[in-house]
N, C-alpha and C positions, 0 to 999 in steps of 0.2 A: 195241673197239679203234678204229674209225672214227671213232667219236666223240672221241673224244683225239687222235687225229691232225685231223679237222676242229678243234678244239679249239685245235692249235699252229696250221694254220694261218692260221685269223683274228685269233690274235692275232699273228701274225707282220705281217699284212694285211688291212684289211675287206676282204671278199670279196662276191664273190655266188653263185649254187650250181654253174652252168655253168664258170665261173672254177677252184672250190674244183676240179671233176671236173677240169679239166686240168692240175692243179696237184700233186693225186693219180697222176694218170698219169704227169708227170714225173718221179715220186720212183721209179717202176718198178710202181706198180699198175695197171697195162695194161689188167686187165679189170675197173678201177671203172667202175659204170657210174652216169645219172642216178636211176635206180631204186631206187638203195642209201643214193645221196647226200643227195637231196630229203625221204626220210622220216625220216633222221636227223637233219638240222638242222633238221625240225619236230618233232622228237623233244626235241632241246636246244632248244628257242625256248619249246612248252611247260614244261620242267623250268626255266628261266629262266636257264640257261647261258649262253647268245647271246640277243643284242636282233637285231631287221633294223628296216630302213628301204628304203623306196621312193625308190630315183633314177630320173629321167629318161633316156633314152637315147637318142642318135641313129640308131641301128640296129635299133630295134622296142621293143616293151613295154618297160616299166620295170624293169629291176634291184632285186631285194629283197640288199642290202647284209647281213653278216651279220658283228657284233662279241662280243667276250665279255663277259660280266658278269662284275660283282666275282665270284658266287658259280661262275662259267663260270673265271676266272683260278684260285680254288680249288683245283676239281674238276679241272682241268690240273695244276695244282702235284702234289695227292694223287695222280693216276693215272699222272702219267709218273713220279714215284717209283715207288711200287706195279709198273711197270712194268722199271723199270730193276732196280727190287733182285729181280724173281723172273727179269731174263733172265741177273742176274752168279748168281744161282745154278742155271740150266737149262745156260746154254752150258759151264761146264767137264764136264757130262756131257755132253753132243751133241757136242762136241767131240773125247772121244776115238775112237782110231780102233776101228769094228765090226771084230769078229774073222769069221774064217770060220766058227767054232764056240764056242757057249757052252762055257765052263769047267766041268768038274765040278763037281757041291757042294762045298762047302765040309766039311772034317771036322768034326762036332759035337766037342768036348770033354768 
């Protein structure tokens, strides 16, 4: 899942990794940390999902920049489908309401 969501985000925006974590954490994932982030967009950089690039910075080292490839635009296409069509059929069952007590069985016929 992280990877698909890093995934919208740069293609939303090139990014860089420090960026992508606080960008995560705006959306309500509070406890992404660099830890989780950094080994995934090396993760996708080798599979060749995202390209980076080194920019220059005025506030210390240089920024590795991180965009999608064609074959990264793909794997976003396929995954947030994949995504969307098993959450339309999880959420009408999480959605109703839990009882206090499971129901008898059901009568065999």
């Amino acid at each position: 899942m992280l990877s698909l969501l890093l995934l919208r985000l740069v293609a939303e925006r090139e990014s860089y990794g420090y960026e992508l974590v606080q960008r995560l954490r705006a959306t309500g994932l509070s406890e992404i940390t660099d830890g989780t982030v950094y080994p995934a967009l090396a993760r996708l950089e080798r599979e060749g999902r995202v390209s980076a690039r080194l920019v220059a910075s005025r506030s210390g080292p240089a920024r590795k920049y991180y965009r999608p490839t064609e074959e990264g635009y793909g794997a976003l296409a396929e995954g947030a489908h994949d995504w969307l069509s098993l959450a339309g059929l999880v959420t009408p069952v999480l959605s109703r309401p839990v009882p206090a007590q499971p129901a008898p069985p059901a009568e065999e016929s």
